[in-house]
N, C-alpha and C positions, 0 to 999 in steps of 0.2 A: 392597494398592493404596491408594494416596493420593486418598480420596475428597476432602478439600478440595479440592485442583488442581482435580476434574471440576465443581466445584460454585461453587466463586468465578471469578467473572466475570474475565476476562484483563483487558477496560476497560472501565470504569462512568465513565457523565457523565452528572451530575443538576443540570440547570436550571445548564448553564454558558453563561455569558456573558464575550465580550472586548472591549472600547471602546478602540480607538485612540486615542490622542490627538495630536491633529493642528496646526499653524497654523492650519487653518482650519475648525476646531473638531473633536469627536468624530465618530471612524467605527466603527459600531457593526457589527462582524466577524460577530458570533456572540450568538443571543439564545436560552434557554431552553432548551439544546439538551439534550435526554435520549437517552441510548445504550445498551444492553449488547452486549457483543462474550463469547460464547464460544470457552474453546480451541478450536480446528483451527477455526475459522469462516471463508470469504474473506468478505469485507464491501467492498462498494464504494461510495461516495461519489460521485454524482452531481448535477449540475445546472449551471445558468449558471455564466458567471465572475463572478466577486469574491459567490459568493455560500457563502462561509466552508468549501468543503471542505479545501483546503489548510490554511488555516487552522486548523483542528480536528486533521487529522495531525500538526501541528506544534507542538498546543498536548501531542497524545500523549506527541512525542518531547521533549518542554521548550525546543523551539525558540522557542515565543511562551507566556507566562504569561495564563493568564485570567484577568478581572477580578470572577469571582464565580462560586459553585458550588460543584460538585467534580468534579474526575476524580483516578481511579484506575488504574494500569497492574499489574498483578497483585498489586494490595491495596496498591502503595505510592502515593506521589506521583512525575509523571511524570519530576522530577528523581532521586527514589530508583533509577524504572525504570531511566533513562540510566544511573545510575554503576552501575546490578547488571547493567548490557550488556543488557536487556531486547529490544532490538530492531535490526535493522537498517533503515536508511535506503536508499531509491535514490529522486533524485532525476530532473526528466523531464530532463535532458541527463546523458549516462552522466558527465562530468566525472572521465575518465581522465586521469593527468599525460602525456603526449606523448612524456615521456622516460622514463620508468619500463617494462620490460616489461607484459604482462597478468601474469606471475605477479608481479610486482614492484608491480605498482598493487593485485591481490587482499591481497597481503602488507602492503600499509602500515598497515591499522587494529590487525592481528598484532604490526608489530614497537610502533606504539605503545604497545599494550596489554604488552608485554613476552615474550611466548611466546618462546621457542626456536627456533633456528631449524630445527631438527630437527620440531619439534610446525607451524613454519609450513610446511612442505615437506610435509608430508602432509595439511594444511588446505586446501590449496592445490590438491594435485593431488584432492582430494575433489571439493572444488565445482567445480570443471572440470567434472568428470566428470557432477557434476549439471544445470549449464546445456550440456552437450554441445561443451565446449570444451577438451577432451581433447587435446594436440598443437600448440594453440596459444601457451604460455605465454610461447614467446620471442618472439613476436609484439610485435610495437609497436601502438598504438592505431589509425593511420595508416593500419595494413594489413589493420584487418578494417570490414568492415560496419558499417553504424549497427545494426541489429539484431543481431548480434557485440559489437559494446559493450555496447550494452545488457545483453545476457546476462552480460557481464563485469561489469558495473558491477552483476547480481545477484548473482553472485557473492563480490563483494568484500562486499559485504551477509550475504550466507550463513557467510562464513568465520570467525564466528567462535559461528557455532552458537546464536545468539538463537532466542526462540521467536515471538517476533513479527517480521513483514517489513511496514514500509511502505513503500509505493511510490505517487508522485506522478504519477500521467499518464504513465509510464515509456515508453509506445509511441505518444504522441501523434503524435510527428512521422514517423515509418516510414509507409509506404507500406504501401495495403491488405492484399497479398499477406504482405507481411513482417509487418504484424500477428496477423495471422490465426495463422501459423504460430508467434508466441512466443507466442501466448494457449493453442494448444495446449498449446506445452512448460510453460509456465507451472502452465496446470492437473497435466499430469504431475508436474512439481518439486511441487507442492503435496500429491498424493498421495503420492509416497515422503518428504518431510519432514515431513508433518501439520503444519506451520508453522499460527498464525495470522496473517492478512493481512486489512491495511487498504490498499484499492485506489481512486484518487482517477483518475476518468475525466468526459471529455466524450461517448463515446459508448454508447450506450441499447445497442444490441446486443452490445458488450465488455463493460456492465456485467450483460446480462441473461445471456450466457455463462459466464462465471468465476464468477458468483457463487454463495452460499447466502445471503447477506443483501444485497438493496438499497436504500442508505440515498439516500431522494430529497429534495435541499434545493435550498431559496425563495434569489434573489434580497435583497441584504443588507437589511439584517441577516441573517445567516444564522438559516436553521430547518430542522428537520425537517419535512417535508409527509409524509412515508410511509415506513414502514420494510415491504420486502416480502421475506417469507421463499420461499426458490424453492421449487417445486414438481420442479425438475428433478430428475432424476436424476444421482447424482457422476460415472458416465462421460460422457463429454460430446463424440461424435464435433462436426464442423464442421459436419453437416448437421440437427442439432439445429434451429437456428436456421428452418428450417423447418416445425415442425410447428406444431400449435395452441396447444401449452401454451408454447412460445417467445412466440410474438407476443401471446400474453395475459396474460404477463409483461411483454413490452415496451410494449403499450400501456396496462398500466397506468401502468408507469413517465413513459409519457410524458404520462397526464392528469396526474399529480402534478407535473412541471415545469410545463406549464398551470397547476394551480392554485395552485402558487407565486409565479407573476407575477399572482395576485389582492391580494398580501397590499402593504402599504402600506409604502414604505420608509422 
């Protein structure tokens, strides 16, 4: 057994900071922000808007460069991660091409990347099968669900077998019902893949559901106010969300956005 893997952090951020620059002067994203993220961990990022959670995932994936610190993506820098395919991306609109199939839109990061097309057709029909979209592949975007996209547009993320999944607010806009039910499948997909996921949400009870870590941040400059490790247990029917040690999770969660809008911007 590879004890390193168990023992180095998937992503370490020590006292990182990003300063926009602006016309109309700096906008300061992200201040001091300290992290560690274990394998198989879901981790979710909550709090107000523009109050650098996005931001941080993105600085993950090398989408945005920080302006001081450090992070790391499995010991490298987060451009190393990218070009070692470290991770999958889904952003919060599934941004399926219209005219590509599902298995054709799953397939485009495959054929970029150069695989076979023999190695994509079986990549293909895997993750189906993991977001429960089994029989759909000839589908067009058009003809399935927003929560059907989404699933697909996990998938396309999934296909090419990273160990990490970020995802941006992925079910912000779905209807209650339909969240509910891909927070489920979501937890399931995360048991059979042991993925690590970084989870960027608006709401306190999706983020006290899914999670094993809740990362609560202030108002910008972005910070950390509380990092809360769950208490729950990994199975996680929907009526969880009922007992005592739910709402004692959730209300801590939500003194710490409180005491985020204490902090001076």
């Amino acid at each position: 057994m590879n004890t390193e893997s168990t023992t180095q952090p998937v992503i370490e951020a020590r006292q990182l900071d990003l300063t926009f620059q602006t016309n109309d002067g700096p906008i300061h994203a992200l201040k001091d922000v300290n992290l560690t993220i274990d394998k198989g961990e879901f981790v979710s990022f909550i709090g107000p808007s523009g109050c650098g959670k996005t931001t941080f995932l993105r600085c993950i994936a090398a989408l945005e460069t920080p302006t001081g610190g450090t992070l790391t993506v499995n010991g490298m820098t987060p451009d190393e991660a990218r070009r070692n395919r470290a991770y999958g991306y889904v952003f919060q609109a599934a941004g399926l091409y219209p005219w590509r199939t599902i298995a054709k839109n799953i397939k485009l990061p495959l054929e970029i990347m150069g695989y076979s097309a023999a190695e994509q057709e079986e990549r293909v029909s895997k993750v189906l099968e993991l977001v429960d979209l089994a029989g759909f592949e000839g589908k067009f975007p058009w003809q399935l669900s927003g929560g059907m996209q989404q699933r697909a547009s996990i998938a396309r993320a999934l296909a090419f077998d990273a160990d990490i999944l970020l995802m941006d607010e992925p079910f912000g806009a779905l209807d209650e019902i339909v969240r509910d039910h891909l927070n489920e499948q979501l937890l399931a997909l995360w048991a059979r893949t042991e993925k690590t996921i970084g989870f960027v949400t608006h709401s306190i009870p999706e983020a006290v559901y899914l999670s094993t870590k809740i990362v609560v941040m202030s108002p910008r400059p972005g910070r950390i106010t509380d990092v809360i490790d769950s208490p729950l247990p990994k199975e996680r029917p929907l009526d969880i969300r009922d007992t005592p040690e739910f709402i004692e999770v959730a209300h801590r969660v939500r003194d710490g956005l409180r005491a985020g809008h204490s902090y001076d911007s």
